[in-house]
Jmol script that loads the backbone (N, CA, C; Angstrom):
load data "model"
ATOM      1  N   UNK A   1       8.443 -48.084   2.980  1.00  0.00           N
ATOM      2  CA  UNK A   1       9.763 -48.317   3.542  1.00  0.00           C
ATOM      3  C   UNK A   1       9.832 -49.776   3.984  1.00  0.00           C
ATOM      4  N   UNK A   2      11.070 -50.430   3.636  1.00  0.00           N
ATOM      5  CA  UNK A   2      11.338 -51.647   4.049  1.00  0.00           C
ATOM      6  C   UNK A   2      11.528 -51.786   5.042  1.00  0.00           C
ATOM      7  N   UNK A   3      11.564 -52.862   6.139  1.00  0.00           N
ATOM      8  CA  UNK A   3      12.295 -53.216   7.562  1.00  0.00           C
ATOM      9  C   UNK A   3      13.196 -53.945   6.523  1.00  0.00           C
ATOM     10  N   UNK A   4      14.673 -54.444   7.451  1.00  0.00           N
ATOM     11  CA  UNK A   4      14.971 -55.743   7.275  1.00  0.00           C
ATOM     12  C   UNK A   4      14.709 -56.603   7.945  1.00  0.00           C
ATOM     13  N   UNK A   5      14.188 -56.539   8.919  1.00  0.00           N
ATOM     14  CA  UNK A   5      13.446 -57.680   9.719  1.00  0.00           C
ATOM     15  C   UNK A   5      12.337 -58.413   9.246  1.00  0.00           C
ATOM     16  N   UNK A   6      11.993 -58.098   7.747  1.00  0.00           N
ATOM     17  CA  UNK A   6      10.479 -57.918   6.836  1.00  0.00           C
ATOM     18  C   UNK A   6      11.190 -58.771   5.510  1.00  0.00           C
ATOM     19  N   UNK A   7      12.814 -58.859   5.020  1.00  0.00           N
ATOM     20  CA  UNK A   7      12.787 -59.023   3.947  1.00  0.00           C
ATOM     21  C   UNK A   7      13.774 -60.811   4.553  1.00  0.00           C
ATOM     22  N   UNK A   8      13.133 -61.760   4.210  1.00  0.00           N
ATOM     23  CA  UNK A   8      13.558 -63.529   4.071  1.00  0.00           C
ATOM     24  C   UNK A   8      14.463 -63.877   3.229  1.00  0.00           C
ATOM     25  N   UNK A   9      13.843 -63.550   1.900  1.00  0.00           N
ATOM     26  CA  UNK A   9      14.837 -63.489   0.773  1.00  0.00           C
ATOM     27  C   UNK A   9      15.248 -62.633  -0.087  1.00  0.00           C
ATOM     28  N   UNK A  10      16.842 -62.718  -0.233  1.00  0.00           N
ATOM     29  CA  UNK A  10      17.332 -61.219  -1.445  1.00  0.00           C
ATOM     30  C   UNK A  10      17.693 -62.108  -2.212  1.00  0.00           C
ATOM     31  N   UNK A  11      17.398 -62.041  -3.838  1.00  0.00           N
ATOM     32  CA  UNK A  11      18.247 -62.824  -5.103  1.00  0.00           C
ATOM     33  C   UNK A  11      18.462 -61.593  -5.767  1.00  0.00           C
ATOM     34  N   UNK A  12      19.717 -61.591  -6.496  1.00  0.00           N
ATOM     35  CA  UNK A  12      20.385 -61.091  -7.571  1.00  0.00           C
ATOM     36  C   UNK A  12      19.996 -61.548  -8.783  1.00  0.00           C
ATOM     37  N   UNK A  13      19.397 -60.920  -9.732  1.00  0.00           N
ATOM     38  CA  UNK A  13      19.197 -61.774 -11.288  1.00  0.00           C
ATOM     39  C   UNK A  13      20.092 -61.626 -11.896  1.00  0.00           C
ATOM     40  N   UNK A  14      20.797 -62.220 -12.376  1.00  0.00           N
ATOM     41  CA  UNK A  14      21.204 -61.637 -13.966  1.00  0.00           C
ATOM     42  C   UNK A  14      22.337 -60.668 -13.711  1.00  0.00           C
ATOM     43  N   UNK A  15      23.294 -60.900 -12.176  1.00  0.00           N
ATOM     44  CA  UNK A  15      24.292 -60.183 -12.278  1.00  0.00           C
ATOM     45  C   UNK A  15      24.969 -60.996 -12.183  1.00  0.00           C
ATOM     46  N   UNK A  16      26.762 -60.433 -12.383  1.00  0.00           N
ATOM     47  CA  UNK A  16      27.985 -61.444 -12.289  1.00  0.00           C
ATOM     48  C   UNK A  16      28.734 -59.916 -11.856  1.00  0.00           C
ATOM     49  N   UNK A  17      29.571 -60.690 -10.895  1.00  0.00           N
ATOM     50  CA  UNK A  17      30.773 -59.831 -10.722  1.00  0.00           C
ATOM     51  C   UNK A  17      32.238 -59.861 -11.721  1.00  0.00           C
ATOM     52  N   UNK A  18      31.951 -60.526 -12.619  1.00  0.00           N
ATOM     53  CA  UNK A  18      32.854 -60.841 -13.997  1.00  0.00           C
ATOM     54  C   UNK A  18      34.082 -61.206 -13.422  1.00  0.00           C
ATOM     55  N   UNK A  19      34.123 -61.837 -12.508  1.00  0.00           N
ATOM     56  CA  UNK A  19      35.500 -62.340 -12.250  1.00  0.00           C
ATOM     57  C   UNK A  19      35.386 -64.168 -12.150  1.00  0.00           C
ATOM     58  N   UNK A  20      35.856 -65.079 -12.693  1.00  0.00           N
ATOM     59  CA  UNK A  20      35.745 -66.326 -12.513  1.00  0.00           C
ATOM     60  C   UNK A  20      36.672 -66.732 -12.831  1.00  0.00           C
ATOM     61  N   UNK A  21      37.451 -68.351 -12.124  1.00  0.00           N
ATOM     62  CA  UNK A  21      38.520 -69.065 -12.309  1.00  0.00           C
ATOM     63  C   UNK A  21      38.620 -69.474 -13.987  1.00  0.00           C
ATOM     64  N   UNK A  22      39.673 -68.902 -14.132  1.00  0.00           N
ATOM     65  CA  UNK A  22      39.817 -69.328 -15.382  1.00  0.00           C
ATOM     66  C   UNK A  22      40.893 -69.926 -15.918  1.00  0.00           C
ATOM     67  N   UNK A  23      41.126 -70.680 -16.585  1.00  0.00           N
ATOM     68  CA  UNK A  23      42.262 -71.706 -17.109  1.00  0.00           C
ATOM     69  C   UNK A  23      42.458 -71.476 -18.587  1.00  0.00           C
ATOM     70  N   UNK A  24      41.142 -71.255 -19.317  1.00  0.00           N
ATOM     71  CA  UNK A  24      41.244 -71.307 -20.909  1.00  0.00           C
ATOM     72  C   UNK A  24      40.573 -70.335 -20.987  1.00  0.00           C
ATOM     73  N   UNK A  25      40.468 -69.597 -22.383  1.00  0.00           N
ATOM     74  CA  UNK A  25      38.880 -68.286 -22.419  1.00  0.00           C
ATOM     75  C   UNK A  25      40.045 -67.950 -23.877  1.00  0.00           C
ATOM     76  N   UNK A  26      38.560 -68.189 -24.784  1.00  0.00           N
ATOM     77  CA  UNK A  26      38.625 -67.729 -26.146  1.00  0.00           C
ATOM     78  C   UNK A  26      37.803 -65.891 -26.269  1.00  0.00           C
ATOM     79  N   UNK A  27      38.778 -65.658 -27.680  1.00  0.00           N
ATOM     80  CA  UNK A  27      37.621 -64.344 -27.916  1.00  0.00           C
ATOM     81  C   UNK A  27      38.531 -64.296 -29.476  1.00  0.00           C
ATOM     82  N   UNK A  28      37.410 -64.502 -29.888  1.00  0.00           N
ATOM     83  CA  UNK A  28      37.733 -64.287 -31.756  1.00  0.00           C
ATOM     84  C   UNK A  28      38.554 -65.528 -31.965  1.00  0.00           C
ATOM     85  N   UNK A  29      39.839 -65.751 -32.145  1.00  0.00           N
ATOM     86  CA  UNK A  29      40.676 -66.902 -32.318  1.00  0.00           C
ATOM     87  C   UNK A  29      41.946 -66.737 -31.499  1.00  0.00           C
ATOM     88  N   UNK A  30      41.897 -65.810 -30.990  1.00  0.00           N
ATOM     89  CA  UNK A  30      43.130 -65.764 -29.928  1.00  0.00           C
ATOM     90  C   UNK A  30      42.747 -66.357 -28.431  1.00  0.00           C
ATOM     91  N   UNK A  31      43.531 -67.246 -28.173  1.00  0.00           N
ATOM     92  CA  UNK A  31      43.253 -68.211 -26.729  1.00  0.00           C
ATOM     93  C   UNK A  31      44.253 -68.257 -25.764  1.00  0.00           C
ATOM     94  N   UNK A  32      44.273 -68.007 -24.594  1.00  0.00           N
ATOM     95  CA  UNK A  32      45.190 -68.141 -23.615  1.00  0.00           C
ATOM     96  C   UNK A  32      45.161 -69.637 -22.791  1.00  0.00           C
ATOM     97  N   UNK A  33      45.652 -70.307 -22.506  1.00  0.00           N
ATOM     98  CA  UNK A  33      46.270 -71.343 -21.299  1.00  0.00           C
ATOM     99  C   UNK A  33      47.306 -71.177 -20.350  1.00  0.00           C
ATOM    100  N   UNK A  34      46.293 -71.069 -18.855  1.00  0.00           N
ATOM    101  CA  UNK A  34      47.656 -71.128 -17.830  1.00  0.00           C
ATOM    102  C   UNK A  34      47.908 -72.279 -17.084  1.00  0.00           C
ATOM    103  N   UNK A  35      48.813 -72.907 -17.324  1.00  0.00           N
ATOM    104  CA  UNK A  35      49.422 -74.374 -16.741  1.00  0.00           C
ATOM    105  C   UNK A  35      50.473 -74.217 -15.572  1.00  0.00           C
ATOM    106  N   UNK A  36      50.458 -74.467 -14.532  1.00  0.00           N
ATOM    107  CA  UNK A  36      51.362 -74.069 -13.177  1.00  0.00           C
ATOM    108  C   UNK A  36      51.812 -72.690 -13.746  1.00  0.00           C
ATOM    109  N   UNK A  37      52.913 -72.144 -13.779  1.00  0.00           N
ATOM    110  CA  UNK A  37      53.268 -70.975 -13.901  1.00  0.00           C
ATOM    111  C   UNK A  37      54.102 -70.246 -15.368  1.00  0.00           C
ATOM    112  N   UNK A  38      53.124 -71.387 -16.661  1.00  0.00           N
ATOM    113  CA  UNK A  38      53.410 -70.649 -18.058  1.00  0.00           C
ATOM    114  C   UNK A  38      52.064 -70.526 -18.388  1.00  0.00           C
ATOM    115  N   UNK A  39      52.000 -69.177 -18.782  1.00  0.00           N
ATOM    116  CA  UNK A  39      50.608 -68.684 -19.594  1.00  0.00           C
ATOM    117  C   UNK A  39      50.852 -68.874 -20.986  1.00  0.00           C
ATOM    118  N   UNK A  40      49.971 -70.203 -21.674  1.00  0.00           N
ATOM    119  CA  UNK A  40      50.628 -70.366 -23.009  1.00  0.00           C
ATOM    120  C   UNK A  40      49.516 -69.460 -23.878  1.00  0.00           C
ATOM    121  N   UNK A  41      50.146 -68.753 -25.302  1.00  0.00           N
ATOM    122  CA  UNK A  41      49.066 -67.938 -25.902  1.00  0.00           C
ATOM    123  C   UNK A  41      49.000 -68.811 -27.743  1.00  0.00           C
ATOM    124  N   UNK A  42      47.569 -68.962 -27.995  1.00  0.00           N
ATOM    125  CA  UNK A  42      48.107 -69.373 -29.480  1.00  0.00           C
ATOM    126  C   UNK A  42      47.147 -68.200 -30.406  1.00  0.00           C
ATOM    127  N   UNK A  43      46.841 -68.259 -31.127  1.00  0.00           N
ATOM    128  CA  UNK A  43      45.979 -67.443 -31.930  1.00  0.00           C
ATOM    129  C   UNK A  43      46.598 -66.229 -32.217  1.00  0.00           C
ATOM    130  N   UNK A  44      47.857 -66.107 -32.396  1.00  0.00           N
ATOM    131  CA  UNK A  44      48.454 -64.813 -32.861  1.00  0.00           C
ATOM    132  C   UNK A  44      48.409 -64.577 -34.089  1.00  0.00           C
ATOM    133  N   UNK A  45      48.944 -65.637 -34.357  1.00  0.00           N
ATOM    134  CA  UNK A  45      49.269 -65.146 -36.299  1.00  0.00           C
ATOM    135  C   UNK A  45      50.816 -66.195 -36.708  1.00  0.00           C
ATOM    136  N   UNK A  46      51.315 -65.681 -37.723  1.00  0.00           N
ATOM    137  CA  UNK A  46      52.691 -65.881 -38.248  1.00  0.00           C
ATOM    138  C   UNK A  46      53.591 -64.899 -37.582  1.00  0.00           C
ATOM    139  N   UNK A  47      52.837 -63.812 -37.213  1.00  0.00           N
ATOM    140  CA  UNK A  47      54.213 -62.807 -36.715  1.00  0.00           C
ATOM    141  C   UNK A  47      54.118 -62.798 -35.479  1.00  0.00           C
ATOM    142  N   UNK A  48      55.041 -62.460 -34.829  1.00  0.00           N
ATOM    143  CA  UNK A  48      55.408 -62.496 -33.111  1.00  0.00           C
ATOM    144  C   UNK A  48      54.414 -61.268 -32.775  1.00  0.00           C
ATOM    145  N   UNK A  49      54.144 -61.246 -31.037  1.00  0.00           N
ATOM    146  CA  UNK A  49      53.245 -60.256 -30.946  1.00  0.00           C
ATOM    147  C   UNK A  49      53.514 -59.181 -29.557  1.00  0.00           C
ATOM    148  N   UNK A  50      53.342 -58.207 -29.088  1.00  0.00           N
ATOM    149  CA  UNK A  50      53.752 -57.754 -27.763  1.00  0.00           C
ATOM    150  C   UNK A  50      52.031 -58.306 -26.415  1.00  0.00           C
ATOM    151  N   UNK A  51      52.664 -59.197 -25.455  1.00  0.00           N
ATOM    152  CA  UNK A  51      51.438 -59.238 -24.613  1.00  0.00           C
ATOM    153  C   UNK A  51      51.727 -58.248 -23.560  1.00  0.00           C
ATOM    154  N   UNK A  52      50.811 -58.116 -23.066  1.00  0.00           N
ATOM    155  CA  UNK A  52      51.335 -57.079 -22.049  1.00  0.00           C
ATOM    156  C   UNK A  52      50.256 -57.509 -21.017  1.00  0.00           C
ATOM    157  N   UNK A  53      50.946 -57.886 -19.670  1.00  0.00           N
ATOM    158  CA  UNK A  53      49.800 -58.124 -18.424  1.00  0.00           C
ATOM    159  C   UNK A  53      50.017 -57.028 -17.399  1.00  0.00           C
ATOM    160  N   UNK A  54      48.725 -57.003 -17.342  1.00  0.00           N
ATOM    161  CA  UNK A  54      48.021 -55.970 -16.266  1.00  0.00           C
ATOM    162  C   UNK A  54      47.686 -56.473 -14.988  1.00  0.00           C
ATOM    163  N   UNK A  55      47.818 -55.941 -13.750  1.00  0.00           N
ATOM    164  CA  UNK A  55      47.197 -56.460 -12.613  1.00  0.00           C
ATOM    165  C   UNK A  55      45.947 -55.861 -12.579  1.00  0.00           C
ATOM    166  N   UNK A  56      45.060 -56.230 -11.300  1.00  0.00           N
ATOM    167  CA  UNK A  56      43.597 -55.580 -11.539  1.00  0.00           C
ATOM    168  C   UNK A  56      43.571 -54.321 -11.172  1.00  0.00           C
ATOM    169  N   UNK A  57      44.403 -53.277 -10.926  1.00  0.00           N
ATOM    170  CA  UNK A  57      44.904 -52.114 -10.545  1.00  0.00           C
ATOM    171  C   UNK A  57      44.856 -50.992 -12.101  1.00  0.00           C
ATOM    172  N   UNK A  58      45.084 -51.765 -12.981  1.00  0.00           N
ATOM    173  CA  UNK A  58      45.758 -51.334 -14.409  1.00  0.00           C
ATOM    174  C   UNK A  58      47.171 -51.292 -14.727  1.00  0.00           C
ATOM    175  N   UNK A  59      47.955 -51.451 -13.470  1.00  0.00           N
ATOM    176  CA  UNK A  59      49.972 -51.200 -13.531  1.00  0.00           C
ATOM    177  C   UNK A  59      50.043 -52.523 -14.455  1.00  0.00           C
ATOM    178  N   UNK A  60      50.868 -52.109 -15.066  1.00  0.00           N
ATOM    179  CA  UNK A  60      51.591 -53.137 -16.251  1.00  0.00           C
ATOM    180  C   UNK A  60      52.576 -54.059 -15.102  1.00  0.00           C
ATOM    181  N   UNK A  61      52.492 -55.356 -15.301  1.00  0.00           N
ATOM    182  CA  UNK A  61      53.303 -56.258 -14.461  1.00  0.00           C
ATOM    183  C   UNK A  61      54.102 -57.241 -15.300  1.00  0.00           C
ATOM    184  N   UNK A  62      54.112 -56.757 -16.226  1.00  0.00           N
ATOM    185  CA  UNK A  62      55.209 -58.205 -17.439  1.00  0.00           C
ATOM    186  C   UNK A  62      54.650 -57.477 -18.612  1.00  0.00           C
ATOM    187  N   UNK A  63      55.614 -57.477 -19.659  1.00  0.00           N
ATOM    188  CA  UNK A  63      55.416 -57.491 -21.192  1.00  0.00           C
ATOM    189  C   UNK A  63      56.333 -58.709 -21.237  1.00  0.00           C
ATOM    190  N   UNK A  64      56.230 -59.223 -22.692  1.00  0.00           N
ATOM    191  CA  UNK A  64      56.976 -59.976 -23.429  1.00  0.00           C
ATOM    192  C   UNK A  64      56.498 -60.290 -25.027  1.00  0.00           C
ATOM    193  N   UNK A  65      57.498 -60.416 -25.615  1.00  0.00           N
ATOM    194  CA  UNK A  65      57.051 -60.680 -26.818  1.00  0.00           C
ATOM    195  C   UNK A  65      57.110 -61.963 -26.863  1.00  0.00           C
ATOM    196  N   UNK A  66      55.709 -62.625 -27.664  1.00  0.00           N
ATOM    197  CA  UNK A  66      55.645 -63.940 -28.113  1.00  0.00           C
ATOM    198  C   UNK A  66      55.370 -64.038 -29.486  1.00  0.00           C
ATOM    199  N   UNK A  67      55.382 -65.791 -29.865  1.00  0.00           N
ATOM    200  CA  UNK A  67      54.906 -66.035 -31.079  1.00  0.00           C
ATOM    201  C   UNK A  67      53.692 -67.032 -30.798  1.00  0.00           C
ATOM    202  N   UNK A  68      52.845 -67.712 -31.944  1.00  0.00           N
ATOM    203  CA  UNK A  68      52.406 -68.450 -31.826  1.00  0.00           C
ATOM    204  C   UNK A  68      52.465 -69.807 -30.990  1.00  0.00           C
ATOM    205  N   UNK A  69      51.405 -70.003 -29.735  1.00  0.00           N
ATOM    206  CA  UNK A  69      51.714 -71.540 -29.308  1.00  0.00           C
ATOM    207  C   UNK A  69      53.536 -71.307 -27.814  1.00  0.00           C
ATOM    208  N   UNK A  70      53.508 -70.297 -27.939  1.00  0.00           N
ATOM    209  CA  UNK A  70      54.691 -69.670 -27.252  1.00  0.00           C
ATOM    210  C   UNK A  70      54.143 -69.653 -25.585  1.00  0.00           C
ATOM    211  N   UNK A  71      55.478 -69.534 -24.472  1.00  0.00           N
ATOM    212  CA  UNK A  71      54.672 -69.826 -23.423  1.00  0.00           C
ATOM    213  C   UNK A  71      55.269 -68.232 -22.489  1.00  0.00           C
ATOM    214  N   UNK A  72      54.673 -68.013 -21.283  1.00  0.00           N
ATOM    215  CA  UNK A  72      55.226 -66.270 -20.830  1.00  0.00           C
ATOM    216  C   UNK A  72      55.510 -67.002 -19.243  1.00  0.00           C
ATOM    217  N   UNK A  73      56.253 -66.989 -19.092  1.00  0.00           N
ATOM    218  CA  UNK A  73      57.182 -67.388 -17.523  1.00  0.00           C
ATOM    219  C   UNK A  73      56.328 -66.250 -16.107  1.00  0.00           C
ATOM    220  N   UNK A  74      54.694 -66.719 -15.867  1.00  0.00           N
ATOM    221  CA  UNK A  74      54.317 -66.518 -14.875  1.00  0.00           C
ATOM    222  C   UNK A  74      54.559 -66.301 -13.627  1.00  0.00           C
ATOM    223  N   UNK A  75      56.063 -66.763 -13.379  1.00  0.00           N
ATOM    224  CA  UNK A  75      56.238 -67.218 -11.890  1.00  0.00           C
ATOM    225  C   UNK A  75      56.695 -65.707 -10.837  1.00  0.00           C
ATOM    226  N   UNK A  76      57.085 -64.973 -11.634  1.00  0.00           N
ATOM    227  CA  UNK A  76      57.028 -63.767 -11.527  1.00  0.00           C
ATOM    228  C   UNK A  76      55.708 -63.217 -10.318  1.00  0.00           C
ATOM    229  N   UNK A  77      54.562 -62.910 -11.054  1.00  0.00           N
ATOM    230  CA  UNK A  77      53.503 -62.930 -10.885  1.00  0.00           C
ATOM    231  C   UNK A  77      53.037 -63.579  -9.491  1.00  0.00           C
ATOM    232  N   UNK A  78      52.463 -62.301  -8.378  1.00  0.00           N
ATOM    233  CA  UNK A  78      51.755 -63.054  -7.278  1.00  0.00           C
ATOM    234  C   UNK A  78      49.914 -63.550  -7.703  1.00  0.00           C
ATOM    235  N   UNK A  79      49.770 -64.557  -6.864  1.00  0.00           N
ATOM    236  CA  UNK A  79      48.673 -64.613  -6.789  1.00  0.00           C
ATOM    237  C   UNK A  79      47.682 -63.778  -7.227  1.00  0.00           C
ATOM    238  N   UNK A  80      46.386 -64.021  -8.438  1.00  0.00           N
ATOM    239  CA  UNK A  80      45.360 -62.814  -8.238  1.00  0.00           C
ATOM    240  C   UNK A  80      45.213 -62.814  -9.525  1.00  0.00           C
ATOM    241  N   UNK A  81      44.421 -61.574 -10.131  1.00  0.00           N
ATOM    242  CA  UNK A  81      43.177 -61.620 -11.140  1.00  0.00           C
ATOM    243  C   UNK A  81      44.585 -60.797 -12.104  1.00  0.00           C
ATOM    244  N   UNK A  82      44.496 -61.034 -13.547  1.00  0.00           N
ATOM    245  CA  UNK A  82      45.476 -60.301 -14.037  1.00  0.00           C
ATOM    246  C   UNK A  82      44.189 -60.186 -15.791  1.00  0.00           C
ATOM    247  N   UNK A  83      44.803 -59.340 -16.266  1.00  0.00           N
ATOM    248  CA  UNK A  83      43.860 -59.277 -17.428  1.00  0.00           C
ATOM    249  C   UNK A  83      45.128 -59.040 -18.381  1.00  0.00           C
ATOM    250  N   UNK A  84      45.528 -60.046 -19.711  1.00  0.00           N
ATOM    251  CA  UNK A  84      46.466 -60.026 -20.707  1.00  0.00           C
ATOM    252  C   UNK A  84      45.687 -59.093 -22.167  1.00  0.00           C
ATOM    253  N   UNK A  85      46.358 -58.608 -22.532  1.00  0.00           N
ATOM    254  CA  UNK A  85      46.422 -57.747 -23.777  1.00  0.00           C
ATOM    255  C   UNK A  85      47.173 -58.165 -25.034  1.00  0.00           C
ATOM    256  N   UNK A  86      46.843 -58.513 -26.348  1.00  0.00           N
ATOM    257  CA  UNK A  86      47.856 -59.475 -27.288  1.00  0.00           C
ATOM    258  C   UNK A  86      46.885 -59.383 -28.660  1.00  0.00           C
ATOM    259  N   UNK A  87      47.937 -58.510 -29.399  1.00  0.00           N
ATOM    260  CA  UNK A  87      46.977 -57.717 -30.954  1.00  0.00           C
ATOM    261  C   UNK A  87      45.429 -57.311 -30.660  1.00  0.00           C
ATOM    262  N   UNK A  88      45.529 -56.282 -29.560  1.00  0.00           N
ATOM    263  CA  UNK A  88      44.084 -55.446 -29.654  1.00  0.00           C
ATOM    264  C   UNK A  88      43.017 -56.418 -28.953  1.00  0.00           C
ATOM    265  N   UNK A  89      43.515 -58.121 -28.221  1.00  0.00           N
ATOM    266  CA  UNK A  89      42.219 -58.341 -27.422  1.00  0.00           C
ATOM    267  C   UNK A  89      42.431 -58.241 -26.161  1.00  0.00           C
ATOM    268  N   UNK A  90      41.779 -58.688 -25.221  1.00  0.00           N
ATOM    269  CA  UNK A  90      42.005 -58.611 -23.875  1.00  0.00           C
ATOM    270  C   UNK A  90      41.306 -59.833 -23.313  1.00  0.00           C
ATOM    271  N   UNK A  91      42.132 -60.629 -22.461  1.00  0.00           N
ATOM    272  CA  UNK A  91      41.590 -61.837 -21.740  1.00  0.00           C
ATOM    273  C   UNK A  91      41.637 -61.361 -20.275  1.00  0.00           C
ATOM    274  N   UNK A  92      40.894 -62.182 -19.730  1.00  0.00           N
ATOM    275  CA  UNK A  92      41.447 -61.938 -18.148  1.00  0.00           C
ATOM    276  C   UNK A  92      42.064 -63.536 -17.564  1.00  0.00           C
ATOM    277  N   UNK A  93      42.595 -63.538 -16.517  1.00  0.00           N
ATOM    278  CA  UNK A  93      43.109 -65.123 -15.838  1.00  0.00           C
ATOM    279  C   UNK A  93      43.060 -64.732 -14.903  1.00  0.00           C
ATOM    280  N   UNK A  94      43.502 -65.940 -13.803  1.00  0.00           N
ATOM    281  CA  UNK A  94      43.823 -65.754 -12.244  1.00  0.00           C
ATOM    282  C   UNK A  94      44.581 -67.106 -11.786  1.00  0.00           C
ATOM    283  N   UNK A  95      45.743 -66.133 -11.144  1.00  0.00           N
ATOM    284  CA  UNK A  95      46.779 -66.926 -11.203  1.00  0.00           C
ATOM    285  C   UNK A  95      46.858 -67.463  -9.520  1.00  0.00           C
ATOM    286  N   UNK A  96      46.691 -69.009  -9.693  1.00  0.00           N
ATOM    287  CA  UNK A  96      46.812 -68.925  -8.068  1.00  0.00           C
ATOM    288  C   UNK A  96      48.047 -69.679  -7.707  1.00  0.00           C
TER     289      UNK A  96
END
end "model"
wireframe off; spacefill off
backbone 0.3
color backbone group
């Protein structure tokens, strides 16, 4: 049995709480950018696409349809961790 009066140092290896500031984040060829309060998306395709943002809850908080290089009017959106959905990938951001 441990004391804690016995243990100096605790390290974590090799974990992440998977949440980090993010501005850009690729996955396959679809890329998000959030600039003050437009989340720009490019990597769609030729055809327009449905995004759909999630808060960290799972409630849907904005759809919109975009196209390529197209931008989604954030301002909506409070503060906080949101994870976007756009042809089957999923990014996460955080909007401050």
């Amino acid at each position: 049995m441990w004391k804690l009066s016995t243990i100096k140092n605790l390290q974590f290896v090799g974990l992440t709480d998977g949440i980090g500031q993010l501005t850009r984040q690729e996955t396959g060829k679809l890329t998000i950018s959030l600039r003050e309060n437009l989340l720009t998306v490019h990597g769609i395709g030729s055809q327009p696409a449905l995004a759909t943002i999630y808060d960290i809850s799972g409630q849907i908080v904005l759809r919109a349809k975009v196209a390529d290089g197209e931008s989604i009017d954030a301002s909506a959106l409070s503060n906080g961790i949101f994870i976007i959905r756009v042809n089957n990938k999923t990014l996460k951001f955080v909007k401050q």
